[in-house]
C-alpha positions as CSV (number, residue, x, y, z in Angstrom):
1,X,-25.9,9.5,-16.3
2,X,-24.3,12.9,-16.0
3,X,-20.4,13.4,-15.5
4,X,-18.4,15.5,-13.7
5,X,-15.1,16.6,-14.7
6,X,-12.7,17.0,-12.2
7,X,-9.6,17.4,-14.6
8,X,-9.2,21.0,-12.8
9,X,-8.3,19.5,-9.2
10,X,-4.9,18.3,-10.9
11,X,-3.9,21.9,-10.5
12,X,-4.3,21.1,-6.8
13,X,-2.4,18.2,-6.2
14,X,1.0,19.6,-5.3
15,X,-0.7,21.5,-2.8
16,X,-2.5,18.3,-1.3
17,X,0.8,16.6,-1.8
18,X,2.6,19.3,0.8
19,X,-0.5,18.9,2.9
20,X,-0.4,15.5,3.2
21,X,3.5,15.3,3.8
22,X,3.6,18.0,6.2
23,X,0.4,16.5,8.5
24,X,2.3,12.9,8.1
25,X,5.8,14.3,9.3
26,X,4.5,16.7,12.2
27,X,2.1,13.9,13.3
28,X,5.1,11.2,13.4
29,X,8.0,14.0,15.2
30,X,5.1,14.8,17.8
31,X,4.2,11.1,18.4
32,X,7.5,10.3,18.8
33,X,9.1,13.0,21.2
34,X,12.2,13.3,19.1
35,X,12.3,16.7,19.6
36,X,10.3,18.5,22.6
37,X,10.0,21.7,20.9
38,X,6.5,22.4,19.3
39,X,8.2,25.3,16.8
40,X,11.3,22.8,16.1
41,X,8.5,19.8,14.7
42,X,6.3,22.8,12.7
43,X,9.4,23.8,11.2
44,X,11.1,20.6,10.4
45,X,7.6,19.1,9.2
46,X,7.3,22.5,6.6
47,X,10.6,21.6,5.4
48,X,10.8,18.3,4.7
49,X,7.5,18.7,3.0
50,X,8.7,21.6,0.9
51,X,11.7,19.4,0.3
52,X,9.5,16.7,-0.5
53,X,7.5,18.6,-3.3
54,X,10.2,20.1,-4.8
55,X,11.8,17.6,-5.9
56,X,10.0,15.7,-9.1
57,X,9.9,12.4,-8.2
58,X,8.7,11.8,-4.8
59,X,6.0,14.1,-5.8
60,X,4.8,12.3,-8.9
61,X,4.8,9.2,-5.5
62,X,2.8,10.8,-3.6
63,X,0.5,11.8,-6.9
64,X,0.1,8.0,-8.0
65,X,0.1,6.7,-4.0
66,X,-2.7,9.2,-2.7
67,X,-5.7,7.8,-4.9
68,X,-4.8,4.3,-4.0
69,X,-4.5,4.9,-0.4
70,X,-8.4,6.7,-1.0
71,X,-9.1,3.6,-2.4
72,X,-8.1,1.3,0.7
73,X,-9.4,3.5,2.7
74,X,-12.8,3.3,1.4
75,X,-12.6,-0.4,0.9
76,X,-11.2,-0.5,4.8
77,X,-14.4,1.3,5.4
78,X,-17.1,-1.1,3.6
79,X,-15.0,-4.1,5.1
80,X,-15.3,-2.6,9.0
81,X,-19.5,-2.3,8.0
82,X,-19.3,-6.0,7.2
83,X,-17.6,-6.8,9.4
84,X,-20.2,-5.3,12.1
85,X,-22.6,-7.7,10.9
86,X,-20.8,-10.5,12.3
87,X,-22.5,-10.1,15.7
88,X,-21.6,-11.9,19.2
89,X,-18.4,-14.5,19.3
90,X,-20.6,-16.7,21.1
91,X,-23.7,-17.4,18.1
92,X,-21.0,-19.3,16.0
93,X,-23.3,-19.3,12.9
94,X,-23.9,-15.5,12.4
95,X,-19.4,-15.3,13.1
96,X,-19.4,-17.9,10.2
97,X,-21.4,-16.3,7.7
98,X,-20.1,-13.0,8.5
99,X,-16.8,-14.4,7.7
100,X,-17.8,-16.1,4.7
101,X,-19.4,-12.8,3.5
102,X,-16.1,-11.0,4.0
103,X,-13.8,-13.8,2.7
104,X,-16.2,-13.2,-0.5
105,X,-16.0,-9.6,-0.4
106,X,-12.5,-9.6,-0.3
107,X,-12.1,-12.2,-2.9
108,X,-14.5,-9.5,-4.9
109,X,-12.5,-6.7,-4.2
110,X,-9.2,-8.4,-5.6
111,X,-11.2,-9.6,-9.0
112,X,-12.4,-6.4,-9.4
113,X,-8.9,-4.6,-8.9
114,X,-7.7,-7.6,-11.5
115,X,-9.9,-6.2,-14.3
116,X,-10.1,-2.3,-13.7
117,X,-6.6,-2.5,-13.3
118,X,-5.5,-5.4,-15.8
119,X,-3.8,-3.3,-19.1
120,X,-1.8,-1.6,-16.0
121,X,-0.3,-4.6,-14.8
122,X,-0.1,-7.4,-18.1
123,X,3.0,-5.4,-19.6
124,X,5.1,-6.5,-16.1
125,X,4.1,-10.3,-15.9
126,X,6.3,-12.3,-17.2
127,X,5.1,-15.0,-19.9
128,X,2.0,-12.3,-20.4
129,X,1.0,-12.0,-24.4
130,X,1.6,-7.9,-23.1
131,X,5.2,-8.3,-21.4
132,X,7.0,-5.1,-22.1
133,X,4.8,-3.7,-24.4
134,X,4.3,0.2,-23.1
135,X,5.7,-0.9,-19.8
136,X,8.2,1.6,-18.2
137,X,12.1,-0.2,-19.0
138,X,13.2,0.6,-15.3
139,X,10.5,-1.4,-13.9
140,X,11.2,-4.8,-16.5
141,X,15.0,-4.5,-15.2
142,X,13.6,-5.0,-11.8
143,X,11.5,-7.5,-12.5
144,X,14.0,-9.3,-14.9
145,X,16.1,-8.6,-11.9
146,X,14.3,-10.2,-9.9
147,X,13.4,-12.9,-11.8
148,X,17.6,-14.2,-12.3
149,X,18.7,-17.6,-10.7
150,X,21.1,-15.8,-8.6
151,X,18.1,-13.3,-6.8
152,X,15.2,-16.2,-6.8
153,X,18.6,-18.2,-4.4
154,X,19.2,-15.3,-2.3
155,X,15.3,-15.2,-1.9
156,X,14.7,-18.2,-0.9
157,X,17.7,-18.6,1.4
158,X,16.9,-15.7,3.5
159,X,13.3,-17.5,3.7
160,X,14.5,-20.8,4.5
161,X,16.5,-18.9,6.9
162,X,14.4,-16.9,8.7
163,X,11.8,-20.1,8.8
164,X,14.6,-21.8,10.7
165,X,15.5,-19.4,13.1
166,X,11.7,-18.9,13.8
167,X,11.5,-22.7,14.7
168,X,15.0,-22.9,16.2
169,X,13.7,-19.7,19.0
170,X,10.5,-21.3,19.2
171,X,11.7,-24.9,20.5
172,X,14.4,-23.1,22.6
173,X,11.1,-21.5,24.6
174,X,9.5,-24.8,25.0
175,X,12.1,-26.2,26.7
């Protein structure tokens, strides 16, 4: 099988970055109306996007975002096909099995991601033979952080809270 190498569009990137930032900003300020002047959203979307490239760290986000939002995009894609197949809402058989078929395609996507993407992710799991080995320190503290008494309470409180206020507003509209 013959491969390509495509080490040579990382020279690119930064400009895709500044592409991709400026088309997202301009495209958000003109949906929105915040400002009604076309040359104020051009310039404001160059700027932030020059902004946003400058600076190292959103860039190196937008460098390791990009190839995972291709990669929903693509999976988005194959999932819509499938989805096609389900047919009429009425012929409950062919909605079945074309949900079935999803269900499993989905459940193949997510085993897949597991073990592509498995030495990426074992150094962050707590109780993993791998915890912290290679793994970037910021990201342990977080998930240490998150994985305190005091955080798992908040957590859970804010959960049981909003599930409460969800069921409170709900039986209020009954009535």
């Amino acid at each position: 099988m013959a491969q390509i190498n495509l080490s040579g569009i990382e020279y690119f990137v930064p400009l895709i970055g500044f592409i991709l930032v400026f088309v997202i900003i301009y495209a958000v300020l003109n949906k929105t109306k915040v400002f009604e002047n076309l040359w104020l959203e051009l310039f404001i979307s160059f700027l932030v996007s020059t902004l946003f490239i400058s600076v190292i760290g959103p860039l190196e986000y937008i460098q390791a975002i990009t190839p995972w939002f291709a990669i929903l995009l693509v999976s988005l894609f194959f999932i819509l096909v499938l989805t096609g197949f389900i047919g009429d809402k009425d012929d409950a058989l062919k909605k079945w099995v074309g949900q079935a078929f999803v269900y499993i395609l989905l459940l193949v996507f997510i085993i897949a991601a597991f073990f592509v993407f498995s030495s990426m992710i074992t150094p962050y799991i707590p109780g993993s033979g791998n915890y912290g080995s290679g793994a970037n320190k910021d990201v342990l503290k977080l998930i240490s952080w998150a994985y305190e008494s005091k955080t798992a309470g908040a957590f859970w409180l804010i959960l049981v809270s909003a599930l409460a206020s969800w069921i409170l507003v709900r039986s209020g509209k009954k009535k």
